[in-house]
C-alpha positions as CSV (number, residue, x, y, z in Angstrom):
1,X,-11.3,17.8,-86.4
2,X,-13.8,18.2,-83.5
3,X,-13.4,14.2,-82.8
4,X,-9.6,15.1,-83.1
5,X,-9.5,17.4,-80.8
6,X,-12.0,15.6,-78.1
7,X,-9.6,12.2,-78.4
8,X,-6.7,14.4,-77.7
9,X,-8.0,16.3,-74.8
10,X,-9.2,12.7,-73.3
11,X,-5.4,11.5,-74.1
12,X,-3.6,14.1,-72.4
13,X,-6.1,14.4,-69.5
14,X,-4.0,12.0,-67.3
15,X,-0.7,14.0,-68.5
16,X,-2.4,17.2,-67.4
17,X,-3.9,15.9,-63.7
18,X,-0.2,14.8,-63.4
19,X,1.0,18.3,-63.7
20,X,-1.9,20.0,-61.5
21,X,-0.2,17.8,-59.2
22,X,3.0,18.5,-59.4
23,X,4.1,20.8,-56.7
24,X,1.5,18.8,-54.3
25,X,4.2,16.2,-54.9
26,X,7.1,18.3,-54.7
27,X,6.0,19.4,-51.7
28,X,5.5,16.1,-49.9
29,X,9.0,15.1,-51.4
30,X,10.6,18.2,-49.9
31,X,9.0,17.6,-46.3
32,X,10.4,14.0,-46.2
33,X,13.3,15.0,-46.7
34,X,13.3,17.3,-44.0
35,X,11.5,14.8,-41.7
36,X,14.4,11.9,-42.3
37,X,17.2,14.8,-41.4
38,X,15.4,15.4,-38.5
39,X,14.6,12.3,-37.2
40,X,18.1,11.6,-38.1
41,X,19.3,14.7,-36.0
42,X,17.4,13.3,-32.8
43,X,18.5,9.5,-32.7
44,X,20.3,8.7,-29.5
45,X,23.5,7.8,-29.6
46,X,24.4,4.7,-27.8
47,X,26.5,5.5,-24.4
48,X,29.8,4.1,-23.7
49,X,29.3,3.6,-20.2
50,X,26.0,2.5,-19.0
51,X,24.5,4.0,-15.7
52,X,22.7,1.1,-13.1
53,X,19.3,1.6,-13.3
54,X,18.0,3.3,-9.8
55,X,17.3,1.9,-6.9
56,X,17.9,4.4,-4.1
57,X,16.4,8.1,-3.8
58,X,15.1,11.0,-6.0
59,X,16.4,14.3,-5.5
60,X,15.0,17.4,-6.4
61,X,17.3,20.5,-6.6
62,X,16.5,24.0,-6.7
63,X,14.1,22.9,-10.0
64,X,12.8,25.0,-12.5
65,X,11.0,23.7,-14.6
66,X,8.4,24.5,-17.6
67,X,6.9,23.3,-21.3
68,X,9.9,25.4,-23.3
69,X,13.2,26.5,-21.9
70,X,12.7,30.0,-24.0
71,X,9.2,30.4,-22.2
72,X,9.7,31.3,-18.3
73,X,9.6,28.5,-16.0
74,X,5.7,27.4,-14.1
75,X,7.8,26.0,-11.3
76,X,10.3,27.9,-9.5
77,X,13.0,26.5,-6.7
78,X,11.3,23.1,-5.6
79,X,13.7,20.7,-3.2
80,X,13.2,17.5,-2.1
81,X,14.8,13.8,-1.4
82,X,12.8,10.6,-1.4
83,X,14.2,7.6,-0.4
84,X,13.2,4.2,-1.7
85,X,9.8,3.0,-0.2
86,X,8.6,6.7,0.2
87,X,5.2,7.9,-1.0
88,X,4.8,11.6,-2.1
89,X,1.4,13.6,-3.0
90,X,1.3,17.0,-4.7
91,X,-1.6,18.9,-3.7
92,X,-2.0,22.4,-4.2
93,X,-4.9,24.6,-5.6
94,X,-5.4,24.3,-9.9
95,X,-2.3,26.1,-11.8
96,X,0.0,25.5,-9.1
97,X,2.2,23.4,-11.0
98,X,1.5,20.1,-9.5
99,X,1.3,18.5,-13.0
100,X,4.5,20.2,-14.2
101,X,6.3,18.5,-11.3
102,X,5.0,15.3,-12.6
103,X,5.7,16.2,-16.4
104,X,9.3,16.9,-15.7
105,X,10.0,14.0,-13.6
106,X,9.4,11.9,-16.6
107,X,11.3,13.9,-18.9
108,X,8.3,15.3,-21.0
109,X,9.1,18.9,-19.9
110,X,12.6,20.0,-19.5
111,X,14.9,21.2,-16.7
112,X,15.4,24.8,-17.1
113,X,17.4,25.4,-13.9
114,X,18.1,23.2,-10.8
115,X,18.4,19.5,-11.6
116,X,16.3,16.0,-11.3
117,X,18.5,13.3,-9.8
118,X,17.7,9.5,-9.3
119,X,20.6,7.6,-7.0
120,X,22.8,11.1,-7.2
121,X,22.8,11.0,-11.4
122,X,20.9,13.6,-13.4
123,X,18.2,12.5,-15.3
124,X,20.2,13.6,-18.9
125,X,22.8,11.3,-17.5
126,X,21.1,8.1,-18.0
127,X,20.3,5.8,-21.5
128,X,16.6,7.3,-21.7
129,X,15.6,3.8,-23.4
130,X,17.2,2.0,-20.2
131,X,15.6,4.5,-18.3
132,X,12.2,4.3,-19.4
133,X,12.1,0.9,-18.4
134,X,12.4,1.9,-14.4
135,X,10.1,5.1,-14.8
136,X,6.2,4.4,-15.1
137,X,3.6,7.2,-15.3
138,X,-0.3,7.7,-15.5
139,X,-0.7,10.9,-17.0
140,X,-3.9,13.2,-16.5
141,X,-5.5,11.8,-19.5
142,X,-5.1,8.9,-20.2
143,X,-4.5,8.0,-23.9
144,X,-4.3,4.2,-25.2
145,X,-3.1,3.7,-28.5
146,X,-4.8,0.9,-31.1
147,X,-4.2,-2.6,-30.1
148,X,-5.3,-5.0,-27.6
149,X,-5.3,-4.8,-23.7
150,X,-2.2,-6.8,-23.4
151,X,-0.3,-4.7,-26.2
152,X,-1.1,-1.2,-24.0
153,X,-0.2,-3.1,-20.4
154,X,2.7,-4.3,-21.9
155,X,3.8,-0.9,-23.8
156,X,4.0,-2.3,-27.4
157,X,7.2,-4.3,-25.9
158,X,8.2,-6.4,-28.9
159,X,8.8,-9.1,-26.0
160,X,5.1,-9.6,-24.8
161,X,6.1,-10.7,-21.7
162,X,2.9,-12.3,-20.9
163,X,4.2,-12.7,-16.9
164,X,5.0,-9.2,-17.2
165,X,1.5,-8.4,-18.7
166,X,-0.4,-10.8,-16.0
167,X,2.3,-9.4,-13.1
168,X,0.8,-5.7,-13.7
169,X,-2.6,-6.1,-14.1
170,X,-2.6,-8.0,-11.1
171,X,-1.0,-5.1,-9.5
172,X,-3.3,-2.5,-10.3
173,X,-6.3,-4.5,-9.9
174,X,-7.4,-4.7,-12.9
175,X,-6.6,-8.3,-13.8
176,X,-10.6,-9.2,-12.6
177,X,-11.9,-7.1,-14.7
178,X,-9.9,-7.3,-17.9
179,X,-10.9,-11.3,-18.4
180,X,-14.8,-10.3,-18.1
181,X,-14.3,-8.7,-21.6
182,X,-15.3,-10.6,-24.7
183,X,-11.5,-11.2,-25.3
184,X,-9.7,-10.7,-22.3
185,X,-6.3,-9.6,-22.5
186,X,-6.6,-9.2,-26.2
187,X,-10.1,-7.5,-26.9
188,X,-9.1,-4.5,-29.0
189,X,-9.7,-1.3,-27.6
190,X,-10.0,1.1,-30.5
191,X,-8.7,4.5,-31.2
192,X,-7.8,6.4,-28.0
193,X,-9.1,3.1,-25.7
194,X,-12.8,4.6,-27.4
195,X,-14.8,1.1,-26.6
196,X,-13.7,1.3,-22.5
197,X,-15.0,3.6,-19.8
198,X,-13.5,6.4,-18.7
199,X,-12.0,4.6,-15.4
200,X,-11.3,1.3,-17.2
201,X,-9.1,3.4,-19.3
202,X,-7.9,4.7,-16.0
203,X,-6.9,1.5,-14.7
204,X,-5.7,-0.2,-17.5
205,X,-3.4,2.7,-17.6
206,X,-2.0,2.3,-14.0
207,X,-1.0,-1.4,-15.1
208,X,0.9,0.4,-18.4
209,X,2.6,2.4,-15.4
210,X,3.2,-0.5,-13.4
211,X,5.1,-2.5,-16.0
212,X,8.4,-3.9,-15.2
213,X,8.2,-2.9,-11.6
214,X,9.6,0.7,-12.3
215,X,12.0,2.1,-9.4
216,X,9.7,5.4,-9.9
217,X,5.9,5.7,-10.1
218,X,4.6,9.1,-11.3
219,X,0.8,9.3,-10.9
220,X,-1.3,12.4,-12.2
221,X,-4.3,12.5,-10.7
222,X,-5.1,8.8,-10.9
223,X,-8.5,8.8,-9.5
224,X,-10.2,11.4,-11.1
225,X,-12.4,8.3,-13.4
226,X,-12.4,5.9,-10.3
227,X,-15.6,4.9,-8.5
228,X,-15.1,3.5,-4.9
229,X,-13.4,-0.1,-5.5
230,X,-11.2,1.6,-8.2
231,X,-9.9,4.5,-4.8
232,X,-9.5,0.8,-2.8
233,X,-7.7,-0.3,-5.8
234,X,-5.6,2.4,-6.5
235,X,-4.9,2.8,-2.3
236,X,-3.3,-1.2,-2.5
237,X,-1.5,-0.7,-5.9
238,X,0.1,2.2,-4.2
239,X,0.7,0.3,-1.1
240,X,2.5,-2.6,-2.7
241,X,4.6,-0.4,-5.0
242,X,6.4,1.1,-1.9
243,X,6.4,-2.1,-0.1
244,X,8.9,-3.3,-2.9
245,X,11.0,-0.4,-2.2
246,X,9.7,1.8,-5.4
247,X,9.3,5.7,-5.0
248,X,5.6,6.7,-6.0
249,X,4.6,10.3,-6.7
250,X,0.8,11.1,-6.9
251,X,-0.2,14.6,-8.0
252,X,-4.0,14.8,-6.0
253,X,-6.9,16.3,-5.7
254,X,-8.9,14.6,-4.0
255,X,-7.8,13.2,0.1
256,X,-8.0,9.6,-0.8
257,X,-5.1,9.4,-3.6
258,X,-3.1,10.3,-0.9
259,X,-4.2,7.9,1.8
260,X,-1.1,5.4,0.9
261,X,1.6,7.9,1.0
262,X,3.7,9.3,3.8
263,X,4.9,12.6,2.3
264,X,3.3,15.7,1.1
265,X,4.2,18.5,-1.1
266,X,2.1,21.7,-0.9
267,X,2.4,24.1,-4.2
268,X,1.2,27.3,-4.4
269,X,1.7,29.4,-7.7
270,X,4.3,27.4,-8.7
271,X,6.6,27.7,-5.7
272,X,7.2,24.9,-2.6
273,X,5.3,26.2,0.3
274,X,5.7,23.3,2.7
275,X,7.0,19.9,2.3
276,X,7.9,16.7,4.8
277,X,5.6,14.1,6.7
278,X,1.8,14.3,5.5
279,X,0.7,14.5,8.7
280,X,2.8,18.4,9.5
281,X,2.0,19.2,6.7
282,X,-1.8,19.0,6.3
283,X,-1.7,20.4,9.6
284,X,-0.1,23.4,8.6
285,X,-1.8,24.1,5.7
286,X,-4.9,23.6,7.4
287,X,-4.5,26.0,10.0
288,X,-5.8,29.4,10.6
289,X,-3.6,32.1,10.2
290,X,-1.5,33.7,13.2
291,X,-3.1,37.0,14.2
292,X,-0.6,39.4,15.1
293,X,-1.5,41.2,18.4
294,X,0.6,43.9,18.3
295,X,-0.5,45.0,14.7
296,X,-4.7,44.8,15.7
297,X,-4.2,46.7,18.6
């Protein structure tokens, strides 16, 4: 009986780590499910009339804009036009919203009031897929995602334009420095870009935003990694982009990411205090405030 009963419990051992399983698995079922509907519920629909991609201006209109339309908005009442070939740096002290500018240009954070308009069409307007293509960005931190350097230039693009590829490393500068590695283009760069430097993760990632020669550049802070060739770098990438009519937006701290712009933006708790030709406007916001006689008597 006692070898009985120690076969049986050996035999059903599988039968009874099956059933301590159970609702494990009925779980995991259950939130497949519910990740397929919604997946299913936020596929784009193809449009029936396809805008042309822009090529003109970017219009700002009374925006308001923040991470959740049932938070209140960071950025409050912000207008502005640029016209192709324009260069634009937001500056501003931290928590101004300079970033949230950026963020909603590219259609990360929403438009809770006003609108964003490229060539007189809201951004909601376009085919985002289409529009992707004509919209590059360097975010703050820079993330690359597991594969080679080519793979991240060239945004995973089942293409590989290799021209592309060579067209916007060449473009940021970076083209030098990428075939020193011990596979050029197509040395791996691990999780998160873990095996490159800080600033070669920053530059590679300007050549990700200048694929496909976007009509609009959106730059956050692209400098912060960058030694003093990378600012030079950085200053002619910028230079080049406007010189083939494109619309570049840098959010800046520091003077020199601004050097190759011709417009300036001042925020201040997340409202437009001054904006127009850089040159006014770091005048004004450098000057000392108007005394008022009449009160200091």
């Amino acid at each position: 009986m006692i070898a009985a009963s120690i076969l049986t419990s050996r035999a059903l051992a599988p039968i009874e780590q099956v059933v301590s399983q159970w609702r494990n698995f009925v779980n995991a079922r259950h939130a497949t499910a519910r990740l397929v509907q919604v997946l299913a519920l936020s596929a784009v629909a193809q449009r029936p009339t396809q805008l042309p991609l822009p090529t003109e201006k970017l219009t700002l209109e009374w925006l308001f804009t923040g991470p959740d339309a049932r938070r209140s908005p960071v950025v409050f009442d912000v207008n502005l036009t640029l016209n192709a070939g324009d260069g634009l740096g937001i500056i501003g002290p931290s928590g101004s919203g300079k970033s949230s500018i950026a963020r909603a240009l590219v259609g990360v954070w929403p438009v809770l009031r006003g609108s964003i308009r490229l060539d007189g069409s809201e951004l909601a307007h376009f085919d985002p897929v289409r529009l992707g293509a004509a919209i590059g960005y360097l975010p703050q931190t820079v993330q690359l995602l597991e594969g080679t350097v080519a793979d991240n230039i060239g945004r995973f693009s089942a293409s590989h334009d290799t021209e592309a590829i060579l067209r916007a490393a060449r473009a940021a500068r970076v083209h030098d420095l990428i075939v020193t590695m011990p596979d050029g283009y197509e040395t791996r760069v691990g999780e998160n870009g873990s095996i490159l430097s800080a600033g070669q993760r920053q530059r590679i990632g300007l050549a990700r935003a200048l694929y496909g020669d976007p009509f609009l550049l959106v730059l956050d802070e692209p400098n912060s990694n960058l030694d003093m060739d990378g600012d030079q770098a950085l200053t002619e990438a910028i230079a080049d982009a406007r010189g083939r009519g494109a619309i570049v937006v840098v959010v800046a701290h520091r003077p020199s990411a601004i050097a190759a712009l011709n417009k300036v933006l001042f925020m201040r708790e997340g409202r437009q205090v001054a904006f127009g030709n850089k040159d006014a406007v770091l005048s004004q916001i450098s000057a000392p405030p108007t005394i008022d006689r009449r009160q200091s008597a």
